[in-house]
C-alpha positions in Angstrom: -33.9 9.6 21.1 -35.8 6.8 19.5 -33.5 7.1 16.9 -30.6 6.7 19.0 -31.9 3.8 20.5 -33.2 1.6 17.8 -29.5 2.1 16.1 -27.5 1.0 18.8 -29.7 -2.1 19.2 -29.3 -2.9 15.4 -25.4 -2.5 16.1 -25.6 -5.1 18.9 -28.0 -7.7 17.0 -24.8 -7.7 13.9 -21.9 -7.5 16.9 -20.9 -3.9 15.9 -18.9 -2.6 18.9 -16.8 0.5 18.2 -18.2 3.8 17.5 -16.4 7.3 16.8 -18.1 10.1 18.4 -17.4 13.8 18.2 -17.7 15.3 21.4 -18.8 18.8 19.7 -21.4 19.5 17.2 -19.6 22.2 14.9 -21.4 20.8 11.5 -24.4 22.8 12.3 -24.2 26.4 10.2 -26.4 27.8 12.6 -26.2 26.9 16.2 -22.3 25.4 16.9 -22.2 23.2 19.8 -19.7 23.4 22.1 -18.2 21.8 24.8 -16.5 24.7 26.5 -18.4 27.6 25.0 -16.1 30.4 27.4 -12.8 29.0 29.3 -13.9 27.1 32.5 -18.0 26.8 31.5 -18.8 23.6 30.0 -21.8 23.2 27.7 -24.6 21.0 30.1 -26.3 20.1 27.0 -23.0 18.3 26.1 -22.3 16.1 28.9 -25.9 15.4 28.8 -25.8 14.0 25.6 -22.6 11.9 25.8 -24.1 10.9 29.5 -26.8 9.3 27.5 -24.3 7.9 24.9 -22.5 6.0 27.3 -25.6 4.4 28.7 -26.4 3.5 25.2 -23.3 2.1 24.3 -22.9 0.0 27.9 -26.5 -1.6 27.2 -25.4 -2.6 23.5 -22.1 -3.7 24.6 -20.5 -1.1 22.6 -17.5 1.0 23.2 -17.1 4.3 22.1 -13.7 6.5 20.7 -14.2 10.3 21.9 -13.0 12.7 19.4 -12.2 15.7 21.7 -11.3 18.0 18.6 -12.2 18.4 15.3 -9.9 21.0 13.4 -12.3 20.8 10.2 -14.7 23.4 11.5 -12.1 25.8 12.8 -11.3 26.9 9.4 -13.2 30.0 8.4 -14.2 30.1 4.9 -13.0 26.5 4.5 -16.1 24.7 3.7 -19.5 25.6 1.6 -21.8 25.1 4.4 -19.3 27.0 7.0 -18.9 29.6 5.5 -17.3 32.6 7.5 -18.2 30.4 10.9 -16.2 29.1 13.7 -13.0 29.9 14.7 -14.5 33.5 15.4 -16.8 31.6 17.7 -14.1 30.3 20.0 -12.9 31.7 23.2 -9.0 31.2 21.3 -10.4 34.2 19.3 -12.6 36.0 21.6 -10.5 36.0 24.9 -7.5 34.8 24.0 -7.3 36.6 20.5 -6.0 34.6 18.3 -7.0 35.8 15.2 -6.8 32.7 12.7 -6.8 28.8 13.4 -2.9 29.0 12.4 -2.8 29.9 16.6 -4.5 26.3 17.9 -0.7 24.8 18.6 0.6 27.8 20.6 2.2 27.3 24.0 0.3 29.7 25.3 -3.0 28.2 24.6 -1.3 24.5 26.5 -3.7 25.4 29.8 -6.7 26.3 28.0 -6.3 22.9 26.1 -5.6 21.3 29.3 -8.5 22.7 31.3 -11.2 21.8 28.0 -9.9 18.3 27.7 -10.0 17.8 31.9 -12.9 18.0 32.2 -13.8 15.0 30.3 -10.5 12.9 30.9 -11.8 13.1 34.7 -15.4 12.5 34.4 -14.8 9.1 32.3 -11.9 7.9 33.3 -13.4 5.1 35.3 -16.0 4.7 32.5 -15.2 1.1 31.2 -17.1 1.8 27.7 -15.0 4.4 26.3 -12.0 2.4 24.4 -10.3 5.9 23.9 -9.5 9.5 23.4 -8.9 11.0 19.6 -7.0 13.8 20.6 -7.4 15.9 17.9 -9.1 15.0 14.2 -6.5 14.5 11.6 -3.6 16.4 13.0 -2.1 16.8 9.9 -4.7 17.8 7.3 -3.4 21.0 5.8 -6.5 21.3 3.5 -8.9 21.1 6.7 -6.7 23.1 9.4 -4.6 25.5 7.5 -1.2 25.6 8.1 -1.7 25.9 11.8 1.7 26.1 13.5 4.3 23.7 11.4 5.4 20.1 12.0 7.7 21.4 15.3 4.4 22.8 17.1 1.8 20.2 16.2 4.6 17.6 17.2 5.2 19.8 20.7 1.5 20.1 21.3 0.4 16.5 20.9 3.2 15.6 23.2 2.2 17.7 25.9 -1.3 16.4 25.7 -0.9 12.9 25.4 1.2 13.0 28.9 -1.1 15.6 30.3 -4.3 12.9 29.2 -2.4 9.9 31.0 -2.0 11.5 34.0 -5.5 12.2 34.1 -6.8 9.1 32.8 -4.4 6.3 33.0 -7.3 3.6 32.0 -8.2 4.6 28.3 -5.8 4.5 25.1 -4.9 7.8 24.3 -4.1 8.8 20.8 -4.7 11.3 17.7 -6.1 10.9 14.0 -4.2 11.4 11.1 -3.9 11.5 7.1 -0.8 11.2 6.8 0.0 8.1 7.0 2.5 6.3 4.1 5.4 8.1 2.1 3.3 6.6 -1.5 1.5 10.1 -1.6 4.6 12.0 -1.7 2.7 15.6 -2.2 3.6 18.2 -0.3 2.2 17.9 3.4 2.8 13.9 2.4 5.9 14.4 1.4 9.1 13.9 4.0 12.1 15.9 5.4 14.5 16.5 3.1 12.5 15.3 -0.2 12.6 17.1 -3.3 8.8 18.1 -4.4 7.9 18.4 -8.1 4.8 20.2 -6.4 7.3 22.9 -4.7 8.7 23.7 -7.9 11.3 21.3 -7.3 12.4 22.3 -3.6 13.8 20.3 -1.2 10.6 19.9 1.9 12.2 21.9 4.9 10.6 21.6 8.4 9.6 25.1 8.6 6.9 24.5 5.4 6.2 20.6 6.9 3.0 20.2 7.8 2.1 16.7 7.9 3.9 14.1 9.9 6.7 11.4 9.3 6.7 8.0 10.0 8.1 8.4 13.1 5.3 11.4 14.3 2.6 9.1 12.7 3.3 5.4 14.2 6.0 5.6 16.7 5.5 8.7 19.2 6.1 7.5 22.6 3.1 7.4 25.2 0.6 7.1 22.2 -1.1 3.5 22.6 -3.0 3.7 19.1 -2.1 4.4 15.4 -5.4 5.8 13.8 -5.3 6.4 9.7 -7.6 7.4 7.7 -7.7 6.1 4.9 -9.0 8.8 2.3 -6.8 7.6 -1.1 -8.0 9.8 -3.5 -9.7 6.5 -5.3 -11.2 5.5 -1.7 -12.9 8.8 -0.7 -13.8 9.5 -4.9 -14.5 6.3 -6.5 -16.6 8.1 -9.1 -13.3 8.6 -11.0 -11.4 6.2 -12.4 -8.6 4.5 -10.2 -5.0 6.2 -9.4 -3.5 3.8 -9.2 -5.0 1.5 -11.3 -6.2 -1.1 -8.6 -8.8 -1.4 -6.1 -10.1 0.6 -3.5 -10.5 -2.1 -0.8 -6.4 -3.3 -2.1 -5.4 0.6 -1.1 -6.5 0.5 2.3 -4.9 -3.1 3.0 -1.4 -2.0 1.1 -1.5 1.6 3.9 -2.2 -0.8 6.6 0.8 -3.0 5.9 3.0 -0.3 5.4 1.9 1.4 9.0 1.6 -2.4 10.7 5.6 -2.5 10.0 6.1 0.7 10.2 5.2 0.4 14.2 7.8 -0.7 16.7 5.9 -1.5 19.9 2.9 -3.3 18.9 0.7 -1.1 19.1 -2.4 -1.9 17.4 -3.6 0.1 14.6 -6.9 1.0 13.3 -8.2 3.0 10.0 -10.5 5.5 11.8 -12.6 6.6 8.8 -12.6 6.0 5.1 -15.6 6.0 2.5 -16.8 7.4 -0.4 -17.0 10.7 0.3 -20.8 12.0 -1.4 -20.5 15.3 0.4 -17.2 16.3 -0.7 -17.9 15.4 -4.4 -21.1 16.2 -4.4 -22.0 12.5 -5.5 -24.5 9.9 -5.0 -24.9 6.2 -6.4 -25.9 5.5 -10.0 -23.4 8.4 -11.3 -20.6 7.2 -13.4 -21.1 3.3 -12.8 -20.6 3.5 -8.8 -23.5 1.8 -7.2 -24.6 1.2 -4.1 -23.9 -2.7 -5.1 -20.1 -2.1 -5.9 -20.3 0.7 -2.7 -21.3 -2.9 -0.8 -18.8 -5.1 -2.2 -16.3 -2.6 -1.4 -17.3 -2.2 1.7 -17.0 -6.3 2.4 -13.3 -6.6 0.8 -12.3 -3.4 3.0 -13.4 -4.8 6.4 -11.2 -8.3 6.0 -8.5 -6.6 4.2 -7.9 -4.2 6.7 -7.9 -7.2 9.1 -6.2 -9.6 6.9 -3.4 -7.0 6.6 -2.4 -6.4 10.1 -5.3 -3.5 11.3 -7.0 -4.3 14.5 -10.9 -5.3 13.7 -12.4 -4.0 10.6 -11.9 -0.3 9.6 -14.6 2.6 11.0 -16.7 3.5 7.8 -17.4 7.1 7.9 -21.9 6.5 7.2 -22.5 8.4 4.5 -25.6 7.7 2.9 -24.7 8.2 -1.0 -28.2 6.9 -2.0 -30.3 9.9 -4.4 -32.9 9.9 -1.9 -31.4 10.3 1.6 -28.6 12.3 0.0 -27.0 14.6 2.5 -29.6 13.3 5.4 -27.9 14.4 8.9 -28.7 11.4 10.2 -26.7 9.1 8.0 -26.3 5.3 9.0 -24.7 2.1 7.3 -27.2 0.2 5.9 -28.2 -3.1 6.7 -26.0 -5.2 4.3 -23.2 -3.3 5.5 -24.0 -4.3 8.9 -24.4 -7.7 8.2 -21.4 -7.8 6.3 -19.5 -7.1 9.7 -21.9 -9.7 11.6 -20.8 -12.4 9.5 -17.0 -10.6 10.0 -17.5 -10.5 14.0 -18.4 -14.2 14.5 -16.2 -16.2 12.8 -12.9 -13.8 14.0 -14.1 -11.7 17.0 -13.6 -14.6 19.6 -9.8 -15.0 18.3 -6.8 -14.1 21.3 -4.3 -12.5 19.3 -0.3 -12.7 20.3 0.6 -9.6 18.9 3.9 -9.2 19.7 4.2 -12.7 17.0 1.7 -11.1 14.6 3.2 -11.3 10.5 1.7 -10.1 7.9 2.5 -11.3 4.2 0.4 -10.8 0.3 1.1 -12.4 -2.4 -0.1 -12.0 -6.1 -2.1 -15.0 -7.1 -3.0 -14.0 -10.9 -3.8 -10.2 -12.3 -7.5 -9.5 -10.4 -6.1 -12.0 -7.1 -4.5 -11.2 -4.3 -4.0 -13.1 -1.1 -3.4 -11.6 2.2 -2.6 -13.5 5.7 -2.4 -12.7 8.8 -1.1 -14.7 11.8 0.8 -14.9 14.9 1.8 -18.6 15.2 -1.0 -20.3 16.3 -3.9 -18.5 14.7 -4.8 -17.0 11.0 -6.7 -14.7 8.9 -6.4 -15.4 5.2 -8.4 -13.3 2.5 -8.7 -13.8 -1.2 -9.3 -10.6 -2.9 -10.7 -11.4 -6.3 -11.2 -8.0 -7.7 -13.2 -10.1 -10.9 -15.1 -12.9 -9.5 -13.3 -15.6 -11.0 -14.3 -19.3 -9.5 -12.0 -19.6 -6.5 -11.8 -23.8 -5.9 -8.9 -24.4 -3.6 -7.0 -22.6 -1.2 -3.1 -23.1 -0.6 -1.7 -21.6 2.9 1.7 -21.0 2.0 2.8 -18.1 3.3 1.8 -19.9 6.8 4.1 -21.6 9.2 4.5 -25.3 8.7 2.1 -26.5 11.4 -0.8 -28.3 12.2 -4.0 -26.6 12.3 -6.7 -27.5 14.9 -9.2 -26.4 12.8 -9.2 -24.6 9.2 -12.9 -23.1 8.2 -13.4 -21.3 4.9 -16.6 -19.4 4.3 -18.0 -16.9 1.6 -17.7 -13.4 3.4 -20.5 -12.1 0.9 -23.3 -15.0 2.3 -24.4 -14.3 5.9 -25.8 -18.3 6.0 -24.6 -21.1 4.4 -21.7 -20.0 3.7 -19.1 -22.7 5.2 -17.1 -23.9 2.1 -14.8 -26.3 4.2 -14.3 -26.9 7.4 -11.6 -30.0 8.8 -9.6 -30.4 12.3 -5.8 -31.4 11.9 -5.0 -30.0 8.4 -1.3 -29.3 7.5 -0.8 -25.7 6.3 2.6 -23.8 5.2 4.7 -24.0 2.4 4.7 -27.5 0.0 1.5 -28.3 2.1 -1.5 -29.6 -0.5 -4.1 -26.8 -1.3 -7.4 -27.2 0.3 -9.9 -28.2 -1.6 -13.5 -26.1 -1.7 -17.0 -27.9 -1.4 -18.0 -25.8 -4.3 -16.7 -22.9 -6.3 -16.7 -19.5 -4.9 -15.8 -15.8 -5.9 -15.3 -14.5 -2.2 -13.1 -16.6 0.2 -11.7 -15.8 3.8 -9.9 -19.0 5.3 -9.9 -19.0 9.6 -7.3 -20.5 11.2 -7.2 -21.9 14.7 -4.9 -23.6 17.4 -1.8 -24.3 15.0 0.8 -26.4 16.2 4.3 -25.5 14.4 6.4 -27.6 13.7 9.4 -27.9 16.2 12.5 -25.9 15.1 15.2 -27.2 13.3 18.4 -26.6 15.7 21.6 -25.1 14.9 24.2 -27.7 14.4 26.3 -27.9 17.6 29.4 -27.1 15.5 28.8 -24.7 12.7 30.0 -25.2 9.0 32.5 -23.6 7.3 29.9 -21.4 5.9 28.5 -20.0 9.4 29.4 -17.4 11.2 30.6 -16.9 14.1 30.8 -14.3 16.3 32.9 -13.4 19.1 32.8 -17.2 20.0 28.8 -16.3 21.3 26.5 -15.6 18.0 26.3 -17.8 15.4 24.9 -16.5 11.8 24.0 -18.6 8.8 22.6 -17.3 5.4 21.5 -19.8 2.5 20.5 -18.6 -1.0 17.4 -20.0 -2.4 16.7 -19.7 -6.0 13.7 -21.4 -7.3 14.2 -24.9 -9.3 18.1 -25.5 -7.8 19.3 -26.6 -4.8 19.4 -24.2 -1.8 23.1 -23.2 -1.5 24.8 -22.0 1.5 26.6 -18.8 1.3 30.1 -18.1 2.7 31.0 -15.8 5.6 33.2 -13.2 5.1 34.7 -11.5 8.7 35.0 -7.8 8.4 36.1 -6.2 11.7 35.0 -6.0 15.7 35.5 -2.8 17.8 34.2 -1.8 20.9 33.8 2.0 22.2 32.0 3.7 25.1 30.8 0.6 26.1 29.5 -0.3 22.6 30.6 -3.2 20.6 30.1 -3.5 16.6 30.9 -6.6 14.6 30.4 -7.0 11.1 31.0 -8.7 7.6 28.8 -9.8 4.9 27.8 -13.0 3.0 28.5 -14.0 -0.8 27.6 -16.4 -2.8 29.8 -19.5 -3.6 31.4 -19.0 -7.2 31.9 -22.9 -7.1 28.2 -22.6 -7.8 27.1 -19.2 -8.9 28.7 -17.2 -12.3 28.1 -14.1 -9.9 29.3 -15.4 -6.8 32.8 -13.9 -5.5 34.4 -13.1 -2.4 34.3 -9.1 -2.9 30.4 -9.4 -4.0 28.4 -9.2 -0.9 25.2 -10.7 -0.8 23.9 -10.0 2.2 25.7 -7.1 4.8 25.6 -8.0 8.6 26.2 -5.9 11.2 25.9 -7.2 15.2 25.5 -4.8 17.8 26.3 -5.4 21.4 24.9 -2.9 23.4 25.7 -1.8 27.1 22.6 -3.3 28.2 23.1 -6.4 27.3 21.3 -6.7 24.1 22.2 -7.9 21.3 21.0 -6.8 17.6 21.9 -9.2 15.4 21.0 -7.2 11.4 21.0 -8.6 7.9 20.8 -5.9 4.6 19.4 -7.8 1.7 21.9 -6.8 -1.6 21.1 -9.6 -3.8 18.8 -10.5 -6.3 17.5 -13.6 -5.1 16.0 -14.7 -1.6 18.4 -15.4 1.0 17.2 -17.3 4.3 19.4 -16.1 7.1 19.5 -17.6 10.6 21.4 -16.6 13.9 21.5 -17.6 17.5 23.1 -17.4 20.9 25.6 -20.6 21.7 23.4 -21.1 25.1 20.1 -20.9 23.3 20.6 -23.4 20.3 17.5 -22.7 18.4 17.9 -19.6 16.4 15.6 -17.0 15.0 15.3 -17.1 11.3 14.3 -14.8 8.3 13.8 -14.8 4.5 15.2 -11.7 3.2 14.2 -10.7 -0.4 14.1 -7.9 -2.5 10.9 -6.6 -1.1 11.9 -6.8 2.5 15.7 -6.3 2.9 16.2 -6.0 6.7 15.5 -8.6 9.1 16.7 -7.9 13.2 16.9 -10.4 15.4 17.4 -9.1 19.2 18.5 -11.5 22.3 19.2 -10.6 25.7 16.0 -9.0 26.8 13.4 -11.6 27.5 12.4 -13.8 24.7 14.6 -13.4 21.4 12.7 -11.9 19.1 12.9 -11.2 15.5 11.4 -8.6 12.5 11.2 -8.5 9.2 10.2 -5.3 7.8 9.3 -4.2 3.6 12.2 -1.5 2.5 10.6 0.1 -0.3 13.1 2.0 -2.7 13.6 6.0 -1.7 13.4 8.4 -4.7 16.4 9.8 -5.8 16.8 13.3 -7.5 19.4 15.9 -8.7 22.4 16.2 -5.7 21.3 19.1 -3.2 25.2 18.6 -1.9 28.5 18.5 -2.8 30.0 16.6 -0.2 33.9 14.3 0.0 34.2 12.3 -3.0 34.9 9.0 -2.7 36.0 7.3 -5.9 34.7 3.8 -6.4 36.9 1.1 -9.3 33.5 0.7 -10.6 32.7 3.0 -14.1 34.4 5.9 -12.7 31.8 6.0 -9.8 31.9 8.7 -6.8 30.8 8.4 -3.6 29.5 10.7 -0.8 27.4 10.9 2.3 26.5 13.9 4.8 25.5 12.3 8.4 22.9 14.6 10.3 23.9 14.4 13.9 22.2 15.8 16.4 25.3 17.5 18.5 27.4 18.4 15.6 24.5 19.3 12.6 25.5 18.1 9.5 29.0 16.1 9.1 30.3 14.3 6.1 31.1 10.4 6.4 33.7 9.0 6.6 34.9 6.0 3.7 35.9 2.7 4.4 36.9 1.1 0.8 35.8 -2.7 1.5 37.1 -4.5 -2.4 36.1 -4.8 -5.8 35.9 -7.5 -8.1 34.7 -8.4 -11.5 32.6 -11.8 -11.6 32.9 -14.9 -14.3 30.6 -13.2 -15.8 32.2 -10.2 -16.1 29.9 -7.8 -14.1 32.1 -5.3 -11.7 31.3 -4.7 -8.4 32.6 -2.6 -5.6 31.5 -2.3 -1.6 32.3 -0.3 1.6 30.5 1.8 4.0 30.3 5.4 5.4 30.8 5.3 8.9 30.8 8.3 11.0 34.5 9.9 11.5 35.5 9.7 15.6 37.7 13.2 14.9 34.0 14.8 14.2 31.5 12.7 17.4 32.5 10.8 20.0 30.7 7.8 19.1 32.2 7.3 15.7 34.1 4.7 15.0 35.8 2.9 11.6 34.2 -0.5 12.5 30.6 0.7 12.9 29.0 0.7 9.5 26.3 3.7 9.4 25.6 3.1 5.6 26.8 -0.1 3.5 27.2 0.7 0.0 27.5 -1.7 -2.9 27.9 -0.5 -6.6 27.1 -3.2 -9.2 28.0 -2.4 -13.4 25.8 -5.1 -14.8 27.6 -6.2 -17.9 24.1 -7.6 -19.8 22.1 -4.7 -19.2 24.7 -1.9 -18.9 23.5 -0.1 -15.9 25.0 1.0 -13.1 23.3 0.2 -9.7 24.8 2.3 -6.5 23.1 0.6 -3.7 23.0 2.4 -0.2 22.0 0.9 2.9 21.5 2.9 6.6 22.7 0.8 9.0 22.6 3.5 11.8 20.2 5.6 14.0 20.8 9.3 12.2 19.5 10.5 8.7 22.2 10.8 6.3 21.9 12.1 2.6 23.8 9.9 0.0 24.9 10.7 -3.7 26.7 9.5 -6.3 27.9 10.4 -9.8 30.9 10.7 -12.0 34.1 12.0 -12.0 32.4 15.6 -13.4 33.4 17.2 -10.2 29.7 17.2 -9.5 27.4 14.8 -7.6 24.1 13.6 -10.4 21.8 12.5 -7.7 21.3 12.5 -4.2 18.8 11.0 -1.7 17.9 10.6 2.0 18.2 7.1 4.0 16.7 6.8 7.6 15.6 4.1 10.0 12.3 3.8 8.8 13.4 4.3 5.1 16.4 2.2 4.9 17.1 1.5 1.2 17.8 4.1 -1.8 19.1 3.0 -5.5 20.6 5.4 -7.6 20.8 4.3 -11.1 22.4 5.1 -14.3 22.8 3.7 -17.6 26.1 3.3 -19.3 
């Protein structure tokens, strides 16, 4: 117990305050511990321990995440030093006989679930020092859990338990683990619904052989009040072996964080659960094939203000291996004390901060080859790490990617210094774009810049009477869109009306932007620039959304007549879709990254559409929920050819009201714009969901056969199919 004690005090002297517990002790190959060892008995020796926990944690002012289930040691013959244990040790198997682990998500086992998790949920639920419930340990970990039940029940079971769990305990966030967490890794159980797998032989994923999750599953499933990764990149867990991809380990975990930080809808916060080097796996330790327990340190340091920097919530939860050769494998396995004074020097300059999160952006930007800048902020306070992968002298700092305001207070220290380490520190600095770069006391290779009580800038109104490049719609919202272009004047783009129908109660409005070809070679009236689509729903709100089809950035702006100030956007070629939503509470607005979907060979041959465009063909199946699978409808928009003498072509597939009820020819589902550049000769078809449903889009030739095919969804918006000419 001394042990116990000493660690949690060491945790409190360096501000340390979460901690992941297991709440069984399956690692042991000889005696398992568990919680419930027969249906209804729970294990005293258990709630002993975690009794003692608690008081631990509440005298260290630490809180602790409960981990109710850990699937890793359910797998027979899964793991060298489980061999031929565990699952045969549960009461699933002994009373209830299930014979494998593939048998956890059955419907028939809900109550027993239920019962095992109750008896917890009601003894802390009033226990202000647990922050949370991990339902189950990486849901979707095929390697560690088999291929237990299939997306449909893991999905069904994690439902039922996270509403069983709140009624229970209504005090405590309630959530699950996972791996996968960010469509990069497309490999099989990483892979999504309706993707073609090189490692299936080519196959198209179904959801019968899904095991992982989707983005949706992963970040967005209602009644779950935490997203937990963890972040195991094949370069994180081994970094023995050289780097795939080719950049840093700490540059990984920030890049999965963004991509789940905008991948989330309803602020939740979210929080890399575990992530190391993983010794025990690979058999590793320090010293082997240059990783040392130096780098192992440095690492650690970039990881834990990265994964702040980039939108997680506190640093991320190192799993504590201890790779050094002589506590190698040591069952009691702690960070050491650099690490923990890594995160002591983390926790005072940014634990006191009162985050707005439903304000909080996230932005990185490439400073040179081995630099990378990250910021975080929410209007009024800011994070910002340099990541300088190769040490160069770091002398000034420029805060561009902050709004133009004021800053109460800007204080830049050295992360890797626990004292002295204040490199400026100044009250009423101006910070955001064309502000001057601060200037360091003295050089530095490790930078994090603090941010505190900014004061923007006030709002530059909408003109009480709009140009004649404005839009305006339905006499209430007002749109504006201006194409900036580095070293030129910023140009206003022109509106171009496109039709307004209402239906069930629905409205849909829509047109598109282009550029002016008074000032642009490119720029012509049937060459849209940026889509629009405005949605009035019966509720009263009102979705105002902008589809980036340019090449360069294109500021866009809208507002209510009655509210004057507008919300505005930058959309680029990074992050195409930017929503804007009045009429329930504040206006609010998003801007989220819209990374391009892979294509592959055509799975379909659905209506072809011909486009004026190199003999181009169009198609697109809608996946509707009361009628399956439908093919859209095509509404030809105009084609052109520029001064330049590129050809371009646009419309959208809309779903046909003669197949759902709530189709209609003016509500866009997918915008499509198909662009022959003349210099390069390549053919770009652009598609662009607009709508709530999947829908699979492909193109080709007039071969009587589609060439390629993809899927677009809400959370992946954007495909590209491309061909050269």
């Amino acid at each position: 117990e001394q042990v116990a004690i000493d660690y949690f005090a060491k945790l409190k002297a360096n501000g340390v305050n979460v901690l992941t517990v297991f709440v069984e002790s399956l690692d042991l190959s000889s005696t398992p511990i568990f919680l419930e060892p027969s249906p209804g008995q729970s294990n005293p020796t258990v709630l002993k321990f975690l009794d003692r926990l608690i008081d631990l944690a509440k005298n260290n002012d630490v809180y602790l995440l409960l981990r109710l289930y850990d699937t890793f040691y359910y797998k027979d013959n899964g793991y060298p030093k489980n061999l031929e244990r565990k699952w045969a040790d549960t009461y699933w198997y002994k009373q209830y006989h299930k014979s494998s682990p593939e048998g956890f998500f059955d419907a028939d086992l809900y109550e027993s679930h239920k019962n095992r998790m109750k008896i917890l949920l009601e003894r802390y639920r009033n226990e202000p020092h647990i922050l949370g419930w991990d339902l189950v340990n990486e849901i979707d970990n095929k390697v560690r859990f088999n291929e237990a039940g299939g997306y449909q029940a893991r999905k069904r079971w994690v439902e039922e338990m996270v509403r069983f769990a709140k009624i229970i305990d209504p005090n405590h966030l309630v959530f699950y683990s996972f791996l996968t967490w960010d469509p990069k890794d497309a490999n099989y159980y990483r892979a999504s619904i309706g993707e073609r797998i090189p490692t299936l032989g080519g196959d198209v994923m179904d959801t019968k052989r899904y095991i992982g999750m989707d983005a949706a599953f992963a970040y967005r499933l209602p009644g779950v009040e935490l997203a937990m990764p963890h972040g195991y990149y094949a370069h994180v867990a081994n970094p023995w072996s050289p780097h795939i991809p080719d950049y840093a380990p700490p540059l990984e975990i920030a890049r999965g964080i963004t991509y789940g930080f905008y991948q989330i809808r309803d602020g939740r916060p979210i929080l890399d659960g575990e992530s190391s080097p993983n010794g025990h796996l690979y058999e590793r330790i320090y010293g082997q094939d240059g990783f040392t327990e130096g780098q192992d340190d440095k690492d650690f340091m970039n990881g834990a203000w990265l994964h702040f920097a980039a939108g997680g919530a506190g640093a991320n939860l190192r799993w504590p291996a201890d790779l050094r050769p002589s506590n190698f494998r040591n069952t009691v396995n702690q960070i050491t004390d650099v690490k923990r004074a890594f995160l002591k020097t983390f926790k005072e300059n940014v634990g006191d901060i009162l985050w707005q999160g439903d304000r909080l952006q996230v932005s990185t930007r490439k400073l040179g080859d081995d630099l990378v800048q990250i910021t975080r902020h929410d209007e009024k306070s800011a994070v910002v790490y340099l990541y300088n992968q190769t040490g160069i002298p770091i002398q000034e700092v420029t805060l561009s990617d902050l709004p133009k305001a004021e800053a109460g207070e800007i204080k830049v220290i050295n992360p890797a210094q626990p004292a002295n380490n204040v490199l400026f520190n100044q009250s009423k600095v101006p910070v955001g774009a064309g502000r001057p770069a601060i200037r360091l006391d003295r050089p530095t290779d490790n930078a994090a810049v603090i941010v505190r009580n900014m004061v923007l800038e006030k709002a530059t109104p909408i003109p009480p009477t709009p140009s004649n490049s404005d839009g305006i719609i339905a006499d209430r919202v007002w749109i504006k869109a201006t194409i900036k272009i580095p070293g030129i004047p910023d140009s206003e783009a022109l509106w171009q009306f496109g039709g307004d129908e209402m239906k069930n109660g629905n409205r849909a409005v829509w047109g598109y932007f282009y550029a002016n070809p008074n000032v642009f070679d490119w720029g012509d009236e049937n060459n849209p620039e940026v889509f629009v689509k405005v949605w009035f729903d019966p509720s009263g709100r009102i979705d105002v959304n902008f589809f980036h089809v340019s090449g360069p950035d294109i500021e866009v702006l809208s507002s209510l007549k009655e509210i004057i100030t507008g919300q505005t956007n930058t959309v680029t070629q990074a992050k195409r879709y930017a929503r804007h939503t009045y009429g329930q509470g504040n206006p609010t607005s998003e801007l989220l990254e819209t990374p391009e979907v892979s294509f592959g060979k055509a799975d379909a041959n659905p209506r072809h559409n011909p486009v004026p465009v190199q003999d181009s063909q169009i198609g697109a199946v809608i996946q509707t929920e009361d009628k399956g699978a439908i093919d859209a409808a095509w509404h030809f928009g105009g084609a052109s050819t520029t001064k330049r003498g590129d050809q371009v072509a646009w419309g959208f597939f809309y779903a046909n009201p003669s197949d759902v009820s709530w189709g209609f020819e003016n509500n866009p589902d997918v915008y499509v714009k198909v662009w022959y550049d003349v210099a390069d000769k390549r053919v770009d078809v652009n598609f662009f969901h607009v709508s709530v449903p999947n829908i699979r889009v492909y193109s080709g030739f007039s071969n009587g056969n589609y060439d390629d095919g993809s899927q677009v969804t809400k959370e992946e918006r954007y495909t590209r199919h491309v061909y050269q000419k």
